[in-house]
VOFIZA-353602 format. One record per residue (C-alpha): x negated, y negated, z; residue in three letters. Coordinates in Angstrom, 2 decimals. Each point is the difference from the previous one (the first is absolute). Example, Ala and Ser with C-alpha at 12.3 -4.5 7.8 and 13.67 -1.06 7.14 Angstrom:
2
PT        px        py        pz   code
PT    -12.30      4.50      7.80    ALA
PT     -1.37     -3.44     -0.66    SER
***
This chain:
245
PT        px        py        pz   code
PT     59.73     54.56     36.43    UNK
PT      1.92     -2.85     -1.74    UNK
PT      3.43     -0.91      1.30    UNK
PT      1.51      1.13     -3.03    UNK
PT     -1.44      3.54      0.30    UNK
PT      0.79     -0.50      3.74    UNK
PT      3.81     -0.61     -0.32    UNK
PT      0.28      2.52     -3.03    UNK
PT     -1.43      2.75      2.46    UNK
PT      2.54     -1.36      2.57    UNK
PT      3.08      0.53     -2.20    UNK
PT     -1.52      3.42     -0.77    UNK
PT     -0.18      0.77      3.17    UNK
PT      3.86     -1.30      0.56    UNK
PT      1.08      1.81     -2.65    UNK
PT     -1.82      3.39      1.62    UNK
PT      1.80     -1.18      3.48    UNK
PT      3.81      0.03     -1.44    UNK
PT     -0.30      3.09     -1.79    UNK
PT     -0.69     -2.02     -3.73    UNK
PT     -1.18      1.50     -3.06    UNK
PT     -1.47     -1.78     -3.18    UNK
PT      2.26      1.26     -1.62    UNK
PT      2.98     -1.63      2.50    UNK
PT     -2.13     -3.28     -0.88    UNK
PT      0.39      0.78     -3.60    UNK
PT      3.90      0.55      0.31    UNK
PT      0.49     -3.17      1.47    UNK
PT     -2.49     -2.05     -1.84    UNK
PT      1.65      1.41     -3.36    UNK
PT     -3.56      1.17     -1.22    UNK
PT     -1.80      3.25     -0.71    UNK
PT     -1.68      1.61      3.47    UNK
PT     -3.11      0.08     -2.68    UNK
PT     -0.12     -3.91      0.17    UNK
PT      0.72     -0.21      3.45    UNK
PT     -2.93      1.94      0.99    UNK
PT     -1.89     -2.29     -2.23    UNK
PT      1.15     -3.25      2.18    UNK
PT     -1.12      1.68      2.53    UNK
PT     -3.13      1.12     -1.28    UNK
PT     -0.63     -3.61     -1.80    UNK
PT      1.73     -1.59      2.96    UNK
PT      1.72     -2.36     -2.68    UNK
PT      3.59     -0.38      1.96    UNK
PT      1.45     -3.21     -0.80    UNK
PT      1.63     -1.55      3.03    UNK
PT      3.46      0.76     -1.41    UNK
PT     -0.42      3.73     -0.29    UNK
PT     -2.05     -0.15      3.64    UNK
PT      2.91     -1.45      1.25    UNK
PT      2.32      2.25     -1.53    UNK
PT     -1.56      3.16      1.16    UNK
PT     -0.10     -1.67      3.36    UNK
PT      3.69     -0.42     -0.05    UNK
PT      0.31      3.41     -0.96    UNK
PT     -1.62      1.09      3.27    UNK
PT      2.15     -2.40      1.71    UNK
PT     -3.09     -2.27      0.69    UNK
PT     -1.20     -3.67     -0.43    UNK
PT     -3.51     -0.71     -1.71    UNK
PT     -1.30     -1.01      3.36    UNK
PT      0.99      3.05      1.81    UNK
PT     -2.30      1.40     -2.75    UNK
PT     -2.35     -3.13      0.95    UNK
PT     -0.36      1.19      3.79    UNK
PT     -0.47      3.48     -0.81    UNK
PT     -2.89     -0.85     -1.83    UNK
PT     -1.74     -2.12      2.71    UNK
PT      1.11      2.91      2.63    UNK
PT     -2.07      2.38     -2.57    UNK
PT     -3.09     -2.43      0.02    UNK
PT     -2.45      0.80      2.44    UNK
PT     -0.51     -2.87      2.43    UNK
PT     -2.98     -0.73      1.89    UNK
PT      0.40      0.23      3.98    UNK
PT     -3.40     -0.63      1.40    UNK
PT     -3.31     -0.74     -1.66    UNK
PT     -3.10      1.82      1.22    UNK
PT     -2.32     -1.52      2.35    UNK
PT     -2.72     -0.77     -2.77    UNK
PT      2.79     -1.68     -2.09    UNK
PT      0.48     -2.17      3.11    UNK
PT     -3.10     -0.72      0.64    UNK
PT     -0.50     -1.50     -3.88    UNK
PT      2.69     -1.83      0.80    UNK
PT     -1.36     -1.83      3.27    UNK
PT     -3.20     -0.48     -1.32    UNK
PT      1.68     -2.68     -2.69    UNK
PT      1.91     -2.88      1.35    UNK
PT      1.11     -0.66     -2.79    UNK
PT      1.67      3.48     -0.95    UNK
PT      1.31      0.01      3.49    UNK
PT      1.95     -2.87     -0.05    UNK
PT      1.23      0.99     -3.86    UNK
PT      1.25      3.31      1.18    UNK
PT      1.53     -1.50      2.85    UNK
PT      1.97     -2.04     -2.87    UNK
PT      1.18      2.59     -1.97    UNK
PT      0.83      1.95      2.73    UNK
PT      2.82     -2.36      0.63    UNK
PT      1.18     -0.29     -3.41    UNK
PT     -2.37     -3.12     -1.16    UNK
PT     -0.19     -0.47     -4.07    UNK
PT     -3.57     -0.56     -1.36    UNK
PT      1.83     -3.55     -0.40    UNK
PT      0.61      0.00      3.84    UNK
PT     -3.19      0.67      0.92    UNK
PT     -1.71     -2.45     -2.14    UNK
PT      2.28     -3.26      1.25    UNK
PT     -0.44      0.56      3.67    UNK
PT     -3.88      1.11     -0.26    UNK
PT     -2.85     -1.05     -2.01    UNK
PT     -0.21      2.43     -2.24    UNK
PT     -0.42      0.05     -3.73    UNK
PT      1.41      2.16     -2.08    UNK
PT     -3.04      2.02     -0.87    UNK
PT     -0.78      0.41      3.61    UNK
PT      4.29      1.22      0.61    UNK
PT     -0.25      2.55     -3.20    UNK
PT     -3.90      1.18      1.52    UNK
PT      1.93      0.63      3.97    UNK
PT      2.82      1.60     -1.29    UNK
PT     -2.24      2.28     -2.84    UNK
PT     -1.76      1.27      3.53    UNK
PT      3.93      0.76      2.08    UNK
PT      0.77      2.00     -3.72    UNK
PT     -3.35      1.91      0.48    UNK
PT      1.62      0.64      3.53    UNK
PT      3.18      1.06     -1.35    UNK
PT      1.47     -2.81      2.72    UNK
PT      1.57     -1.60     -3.81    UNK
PT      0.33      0.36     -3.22    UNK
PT     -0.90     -2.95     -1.78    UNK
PT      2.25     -0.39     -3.22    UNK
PT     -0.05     -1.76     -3.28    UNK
PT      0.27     -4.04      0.41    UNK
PT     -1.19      0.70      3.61    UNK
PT      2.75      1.23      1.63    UNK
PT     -0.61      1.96      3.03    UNK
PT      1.78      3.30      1.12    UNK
PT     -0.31      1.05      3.23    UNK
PT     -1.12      3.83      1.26    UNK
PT      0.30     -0.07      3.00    UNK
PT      2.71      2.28      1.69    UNK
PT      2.48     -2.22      2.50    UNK
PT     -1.56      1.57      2.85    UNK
PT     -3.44     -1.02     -0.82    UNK
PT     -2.35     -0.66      3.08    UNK
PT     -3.29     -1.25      0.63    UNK
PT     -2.03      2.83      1.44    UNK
PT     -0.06      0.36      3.91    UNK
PT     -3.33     -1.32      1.19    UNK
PT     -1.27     -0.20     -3.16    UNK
PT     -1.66     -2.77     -2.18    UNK
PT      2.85     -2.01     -0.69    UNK
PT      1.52     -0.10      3.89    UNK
PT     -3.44     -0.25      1.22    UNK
PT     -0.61     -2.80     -1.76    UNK
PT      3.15     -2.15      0.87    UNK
PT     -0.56      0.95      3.82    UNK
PT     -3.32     -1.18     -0.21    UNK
PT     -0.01     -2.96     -1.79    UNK
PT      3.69     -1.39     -0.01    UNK
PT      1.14      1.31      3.44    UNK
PT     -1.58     -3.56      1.86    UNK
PT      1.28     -2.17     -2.80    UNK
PT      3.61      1.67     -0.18    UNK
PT      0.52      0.08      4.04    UNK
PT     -1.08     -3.51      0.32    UNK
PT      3.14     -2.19     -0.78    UNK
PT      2.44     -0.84      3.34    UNK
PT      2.81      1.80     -2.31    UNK
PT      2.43     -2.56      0.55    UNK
PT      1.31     -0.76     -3.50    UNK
PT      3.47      1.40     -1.03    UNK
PT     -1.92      2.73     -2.50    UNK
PT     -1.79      1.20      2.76    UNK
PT      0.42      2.25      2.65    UNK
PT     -2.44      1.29      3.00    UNK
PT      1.25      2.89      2.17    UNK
PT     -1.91      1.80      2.47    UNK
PT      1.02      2.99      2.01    UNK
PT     -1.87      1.87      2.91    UNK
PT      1.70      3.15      1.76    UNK
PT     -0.44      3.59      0.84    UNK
PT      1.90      2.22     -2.14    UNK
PT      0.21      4.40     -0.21    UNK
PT     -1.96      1.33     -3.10    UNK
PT      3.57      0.86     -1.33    UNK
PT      1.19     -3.67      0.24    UNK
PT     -3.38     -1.49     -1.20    UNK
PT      0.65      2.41     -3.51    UNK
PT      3.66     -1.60     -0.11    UNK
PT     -1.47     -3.03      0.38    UNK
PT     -2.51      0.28     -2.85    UNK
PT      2.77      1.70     -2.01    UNK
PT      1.84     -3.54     -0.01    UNK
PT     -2.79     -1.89     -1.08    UNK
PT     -0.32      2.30     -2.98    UNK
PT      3.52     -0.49     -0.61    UNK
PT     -0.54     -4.10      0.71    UNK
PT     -2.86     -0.09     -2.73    UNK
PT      2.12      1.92     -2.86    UNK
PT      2.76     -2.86      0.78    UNK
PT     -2.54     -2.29     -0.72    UNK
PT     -1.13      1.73     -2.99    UNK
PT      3.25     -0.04     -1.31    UNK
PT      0.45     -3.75      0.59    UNK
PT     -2.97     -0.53     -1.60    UNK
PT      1.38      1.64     -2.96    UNK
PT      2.83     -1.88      0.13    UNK
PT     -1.73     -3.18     -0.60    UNK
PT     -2.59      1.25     -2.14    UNK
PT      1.87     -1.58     -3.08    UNK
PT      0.50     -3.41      1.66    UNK
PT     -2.39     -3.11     -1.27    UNK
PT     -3.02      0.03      2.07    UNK
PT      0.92     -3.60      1.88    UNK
PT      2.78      1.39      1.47    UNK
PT     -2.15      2.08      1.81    UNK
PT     -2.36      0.29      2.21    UNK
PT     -3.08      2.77      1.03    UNK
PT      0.64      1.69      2.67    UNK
PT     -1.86      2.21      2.16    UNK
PT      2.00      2.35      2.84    UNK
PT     -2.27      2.09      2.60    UNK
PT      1.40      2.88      1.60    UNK
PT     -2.04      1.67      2.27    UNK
PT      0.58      2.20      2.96    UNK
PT     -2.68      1.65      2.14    UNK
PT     -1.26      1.32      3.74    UNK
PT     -1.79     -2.45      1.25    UNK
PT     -0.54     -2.45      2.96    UNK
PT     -1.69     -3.11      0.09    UNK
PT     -3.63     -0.25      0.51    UNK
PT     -0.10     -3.02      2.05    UNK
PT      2.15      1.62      2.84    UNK
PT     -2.74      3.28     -0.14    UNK
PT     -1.95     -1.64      3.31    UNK
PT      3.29      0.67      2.37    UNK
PT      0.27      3.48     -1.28    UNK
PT     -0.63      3.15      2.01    UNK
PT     -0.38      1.80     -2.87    UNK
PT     -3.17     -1.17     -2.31    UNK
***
């Protein structure tokens, strides 16, 4: 669906929401309710009579602009084949990776050596995958809902485990970006599901502060990777004192 079919079903649905007729539209607008059924139909609004029938519902255009991405459906997890395509191309990985934090095709192409042709081919697949939408002029739309995640054990996390776990846990984490905190106790099963409940909560923050910043030039920022893990476990090495094998 285009965006102008998308936000003319969004101020449809608006109308439908306060109680609106066409023919309310057409007493306002100072037409017929004949040709406002046909902007509708045509979806030929100009942006002065959008506005004004947005006004009339006591709304701004972009309350009518979040209602239609709200009434888009977003993408929250991929299936495990579509994950495995994606790990099986280095090159798709690292582009999704991009343009999961925001990166332009213009992005991607000064910080990696990419063409264009190879950009326009990667992001052709993550359409296919309904991860984007790539536009006209190669603007890319993202699908993917805000809570998004990687499934758990699957393709994509088994892959970073696997092959970036040594290289990402091998720094002495003792720059001002970084931060290394380890934590061993014995905790109830009720406090252990508090405990996990904050790190959910931890990883929206960060979510949303990665939003924040999304619109910021990329060198004022830098990647950055957070791990937050909790599980039963005890360390391997101490196993030969245990009574308990």
């Amino acid at each position: 669906m285009s965006q102008t079919a998308a936000l003319t079903q969004a101020l449809k649905s608006a109308l439908k929401a306060h109680g609106k007729t066409y023919a309310d539209v057409a007493t306002h607008l100072q037409l017929t309710e004949a040709s406002v059924k046909r902007l509708f139909a045509e979806q030929s609004f100009s942006l002065s009579r959008f506005d004004k029938v947005c006004r009339m519902l006591g709304l701004e255009i972009t309350d009518i602009v979040q209602m239609m991405q709200a009434q888009q459906p977003q993408l929250k997890q991929l299936t495990i084949e579509q994950e495995k395509e994606i790990t099986q191309d280095m090159s798709l990985l690292l582009i999704t990776v991009c343009v999961l934090n925001k990166w332009t095709i213009e992005d991607i192409m000064q910080y990696n050596n990419f063409s264009q042709s190879q950009c326009i081919q990667k992001l052709a697949h993550l359409d296919r995958l309904k991860i984007i939408e790539l536009l006209p002029r190669n603007k890319i739309k993202l699908l993917v809902s805000p809570n998004f995640q990687w499934i758990k054990n699957g393709p994509i996390q088994q892959f970073f485990q696997t092959q970036l776990g040594k290289e990402y846990f091998n720094a002495a984490f003792r720059e001002d970006e970084e931060c290394l905190i380890v934590l061993n106790g014995m905790l109830s099963a009720k406090s252990n599901a508090e405990f996990q409940r904050k790190l959910r909560r931890l990883a929206r923050e960060f979510d949303e502060l990665n939003n924040e910043d999304a619109g910021l030039p990329l060198d004022e920022k830098n990647g950055v990777t957070t791990v937050l893990a909790v599980r039963r476990w005890k360390y391997g090495l101490f196993n030969p004192f245990s009574k308990k094998q």
